[in-house]
C-alpha positions, -999 to 999 in steps of 0.1 A, spaced: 740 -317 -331 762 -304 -356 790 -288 -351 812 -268 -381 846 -249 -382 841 -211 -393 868 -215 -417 848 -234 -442 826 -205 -448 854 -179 -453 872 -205 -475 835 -212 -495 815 -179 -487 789 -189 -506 788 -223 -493 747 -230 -483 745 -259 -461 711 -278 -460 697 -311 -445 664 -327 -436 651 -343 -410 624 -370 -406 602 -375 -380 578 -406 -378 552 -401 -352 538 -434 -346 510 -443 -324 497 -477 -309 470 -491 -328 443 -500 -301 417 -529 -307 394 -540 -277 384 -574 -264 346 -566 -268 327 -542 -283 311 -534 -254 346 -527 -238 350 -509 -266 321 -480 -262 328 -482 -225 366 -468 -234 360 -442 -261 325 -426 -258 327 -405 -231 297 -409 -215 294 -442 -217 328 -443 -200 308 -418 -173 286 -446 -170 310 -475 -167 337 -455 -141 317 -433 -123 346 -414 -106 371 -432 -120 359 -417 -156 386 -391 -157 419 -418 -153 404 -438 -174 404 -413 -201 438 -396 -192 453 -436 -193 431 -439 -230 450 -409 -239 483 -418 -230 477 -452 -248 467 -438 -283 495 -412 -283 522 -437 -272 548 -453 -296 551 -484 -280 546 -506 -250 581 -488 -239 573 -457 -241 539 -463 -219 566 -478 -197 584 -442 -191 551 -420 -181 554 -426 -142 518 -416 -133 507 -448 -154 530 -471 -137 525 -492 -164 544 -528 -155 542 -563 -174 520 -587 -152 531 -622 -140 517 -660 -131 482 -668 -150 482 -630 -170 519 -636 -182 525 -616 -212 499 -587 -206 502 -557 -195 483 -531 -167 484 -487 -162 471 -477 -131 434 -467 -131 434 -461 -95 450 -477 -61 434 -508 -69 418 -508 -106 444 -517 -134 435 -510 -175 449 -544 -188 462 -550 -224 482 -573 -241 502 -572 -277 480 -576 -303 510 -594 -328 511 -628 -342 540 -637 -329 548 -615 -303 583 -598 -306 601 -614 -286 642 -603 -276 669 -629 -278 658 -641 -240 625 -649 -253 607 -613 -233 584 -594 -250 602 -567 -269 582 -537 -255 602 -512 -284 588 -534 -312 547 -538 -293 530 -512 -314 496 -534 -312 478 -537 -283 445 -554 -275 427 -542 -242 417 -568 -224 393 -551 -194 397 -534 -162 403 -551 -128 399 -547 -94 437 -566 -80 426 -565 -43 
């Protein structure tokens, strides 16, 4: 926010102040395991098909995916309790389908960004891979 003192303009009446601003608008860039995968996640009938009743959270979490930044920001929406997954999926990722079905992705870099303790850098994941759904329990 930018704040001026109203003595400025009575000192330079004709003073015109202008700035810019730019906005990036990024989105992930989504690949898929399969191509089958694939067709099962973006044609909607053929998601129908694959779902059933689970069609319509499956295409909320798809749109949630394509409009995100990054990894992070998927991280913030609550209702996709999206969280990074441990032991023999280390280093992919899950949003909540339903109670028990997970959409699971992982970063689609070579290497993956990594911080300074060796974690994935979720800011810097703008590449994702989905891997599949998955029943957990």
């Amino acid at each position: 926010m930018l704040f001026f003192n109203a003595s400025i303009f009575r000192t330079f009446p004709k003073l015109l102040l202008t700035f810019s601003v730019n906005i990036n608008i990024f989105a992930v860039e989504l690949s898929f395991k399969t191509k089958k995968l694939e067709k099962q996640l973006t044609d909607l009938s053929q998601m129908k098909r694959a779902f059933g009743n689970m069609a319509k959270k499956v295409n909320q979490r798809m749109e949630e995916l394509k409009s995100s930044d990054n990894v992070d920001v998927l991280m913030s929406i609550p209702a996709a309790r999206c969280h990074q997954l441990s032991g023999d999926k280390k280093g992919s990722f899950a949003v909540d389908i339903s109670n028990n079905h997970r959409l699971l992705f992982e970063p689609n870099h070579d290497p993956v960004p990594r911080k300074e303790d060796s974690s994935i850098d979720r800011i810097r994941v703008t590449d994702i891979q989905i891997l599949g759904t998955e029943d957990y329990h």
